[in-house]
LOGU-272356 format. One line per 5 residues: number of its first residue (from 1); for each residue x, y, z of C-alpha. Coordinates in steps of 0.1 Angstrom, whole numbers. Example, Ala and Ser with C-alpha at 12.3 -4.5 7.8 and 13.67 -1.06 7.14 Angstrom:
residues 2
1> 123:-45:78  137:-11:71;
END
This chain:
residues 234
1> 0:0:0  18:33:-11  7:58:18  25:86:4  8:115:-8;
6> 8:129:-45  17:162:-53  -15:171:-57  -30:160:-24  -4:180:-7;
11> -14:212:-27  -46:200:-15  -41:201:19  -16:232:22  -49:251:3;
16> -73:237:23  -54:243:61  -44:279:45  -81:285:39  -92:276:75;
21> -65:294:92  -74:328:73  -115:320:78  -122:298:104  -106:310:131;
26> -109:307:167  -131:339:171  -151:330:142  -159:292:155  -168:308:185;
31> -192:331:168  -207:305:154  -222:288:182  -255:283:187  -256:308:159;
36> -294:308:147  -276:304:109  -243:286:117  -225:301:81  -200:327:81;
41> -208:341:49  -171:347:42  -159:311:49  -188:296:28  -180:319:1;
46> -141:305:0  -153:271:1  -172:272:-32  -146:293:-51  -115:275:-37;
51> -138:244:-52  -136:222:-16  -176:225:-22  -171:202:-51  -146:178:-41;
56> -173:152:-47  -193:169:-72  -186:147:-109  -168:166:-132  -196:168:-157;
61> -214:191:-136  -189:213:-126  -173:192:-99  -138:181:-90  -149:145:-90;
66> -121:134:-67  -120:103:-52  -125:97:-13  -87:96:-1  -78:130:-19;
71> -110:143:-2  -102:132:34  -66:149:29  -92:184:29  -116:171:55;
76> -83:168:80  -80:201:74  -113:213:79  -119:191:109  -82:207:122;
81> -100:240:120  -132:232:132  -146:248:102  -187:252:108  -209:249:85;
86> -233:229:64  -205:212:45  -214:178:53  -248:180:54  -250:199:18;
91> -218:192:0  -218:157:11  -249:141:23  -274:160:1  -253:161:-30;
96> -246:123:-29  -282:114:-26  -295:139:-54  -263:123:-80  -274:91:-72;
101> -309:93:-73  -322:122:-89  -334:123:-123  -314:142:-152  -333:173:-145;
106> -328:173:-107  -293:168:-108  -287:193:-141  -308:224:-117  -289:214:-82;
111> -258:200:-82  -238:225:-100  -249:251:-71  -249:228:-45  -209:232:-60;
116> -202:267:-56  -225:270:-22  -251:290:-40  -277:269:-29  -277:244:5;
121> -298:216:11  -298:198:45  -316:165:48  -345:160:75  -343:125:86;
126> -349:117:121  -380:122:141  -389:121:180  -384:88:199  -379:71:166;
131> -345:54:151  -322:53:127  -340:28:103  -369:26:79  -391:19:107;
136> -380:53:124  -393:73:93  -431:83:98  -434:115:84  -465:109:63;
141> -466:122:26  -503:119:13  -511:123:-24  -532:147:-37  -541:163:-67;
146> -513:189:-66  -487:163:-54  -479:153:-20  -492:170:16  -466:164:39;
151> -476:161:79  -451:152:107  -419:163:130  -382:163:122  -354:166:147;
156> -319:169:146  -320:188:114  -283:203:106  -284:243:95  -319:240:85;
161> -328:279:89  -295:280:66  -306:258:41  -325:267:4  -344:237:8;
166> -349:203:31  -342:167:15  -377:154:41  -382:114:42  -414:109:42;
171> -435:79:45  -456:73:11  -470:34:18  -479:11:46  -444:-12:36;
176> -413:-9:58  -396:7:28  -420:28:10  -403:58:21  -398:86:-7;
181> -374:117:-5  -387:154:-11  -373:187:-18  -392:210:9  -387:250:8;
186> -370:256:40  -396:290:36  -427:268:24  -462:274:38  -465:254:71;
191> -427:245:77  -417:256:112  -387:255:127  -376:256:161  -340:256:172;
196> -324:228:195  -296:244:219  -277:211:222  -242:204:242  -224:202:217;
201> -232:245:207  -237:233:170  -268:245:152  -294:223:148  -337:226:145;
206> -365:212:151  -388:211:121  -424:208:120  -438:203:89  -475:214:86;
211> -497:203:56  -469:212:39  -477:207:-4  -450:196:-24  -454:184:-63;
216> -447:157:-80  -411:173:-94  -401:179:-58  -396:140:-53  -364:129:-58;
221> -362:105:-83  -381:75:-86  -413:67:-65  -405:45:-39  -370:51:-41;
226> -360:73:-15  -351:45:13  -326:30:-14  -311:62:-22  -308:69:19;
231> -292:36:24  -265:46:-4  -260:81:1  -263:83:40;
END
């Protein structure tokens, strides 16, 4: 196993910890806090021009495409500066799940500014006193003629007040697995959110999601889908 760097990945990293030192400093970590936002706009900005948004965006939308050990060589780095954030949540989690299972229009609209930070998306997943698993999701998303109507609570939710939009599991069938994933409007009629001070002084909410109407085009991919792409992508 050759554990030495390339060239590149030290570049990588000497860019990346250079980055941090001049935008995530101590006083701006701090700041953060329990921060009802959680983004420095200044720090976000140099993510998405320096391109560390799009480490793991493909190349064909704009991305770096790089694979997941020149990637970690930045996440040292950002995890050395305790860099706040949405990164994960948007330029990981979310952008995984939409390239893998949104359709060609989905991911030709998002993941090109999910790239450069213009737009975030966080995804809602857990709920109260429920787990990890299929089972855990109960978030109910009812058709109707304009779509879906989406009723239920999410916790835990990472930078939601931050966020463009909410990537919501929500329960479509009876089955264990008939769970489908929604783009929400974090500003949509009926979506409240309610930040949780936790122990940890990161930002995260409470979301409430209230009758909430989302169309057909705001599914991600496939119907019946969503618990597959969650079990990939998360």
């Amino acid at each position: 196993m050759d554990l030495i760097f390339t060239e590149e990945q030290n570049m990588l990293r000497d860019m990346t910890r250079s980055l941090c030192e001049k935008y995530s400093s101590v006083e701006t970590v701090r700041a953060m806090e329990n921060d009802p936002l959680g983004v420095d706009k200044d720090l976000w900005a140099q993510l998405g021009e320096s391109g560390i948004l799009s480490m793991r965006l493909p190349e064909e939308f704009g991305g770096m495409g790089l694979n997941m050990i020149d990637c970690a060589v930045a996440y040292e780095e950002l995890g050395r500066g305790l860099t706040p954030g949405p990164y994960f949540a948007s330029a990981v989690l979310a952008l995984t799940a939409i390239a893998k299972g949104g359709s060609e229009a989905q991911k030709q609209e998002l993941l090109p500014l999910l790239g450069t930070g213009e737009l975030v998306i966080t995804p809602a997943w857990l709920e109260p006193d429920n787990g990890y698993g299929a089972a855990g999701v109960q978030v109910r998303a009812v058709a109707s003629s304009d779509g879906f109507v989406l009723n239920g609570v999410k916790r835990h939710v990472f930078y939601a007040a931050a966020a463009d939009k909410l990537l919501v599991l929500a329960r479509t069938g009876d089955a264990e697995d008939a769970i489908d994933l929604f783009l929400v409007a974090r500003d949509a009629e009926g979506v409240e959110l309610t930040q949780q001070l936790s122990m940890a002084s990161d930002t995260q909410y409470e979301v409430a999601l209230n009758n909430v109407t989302v169309s057909e085009e705001d599914r991600l991919g496939e119907a019946g889908s969503g618990w597959a792409c969650c079990k990939d992508s998360m």
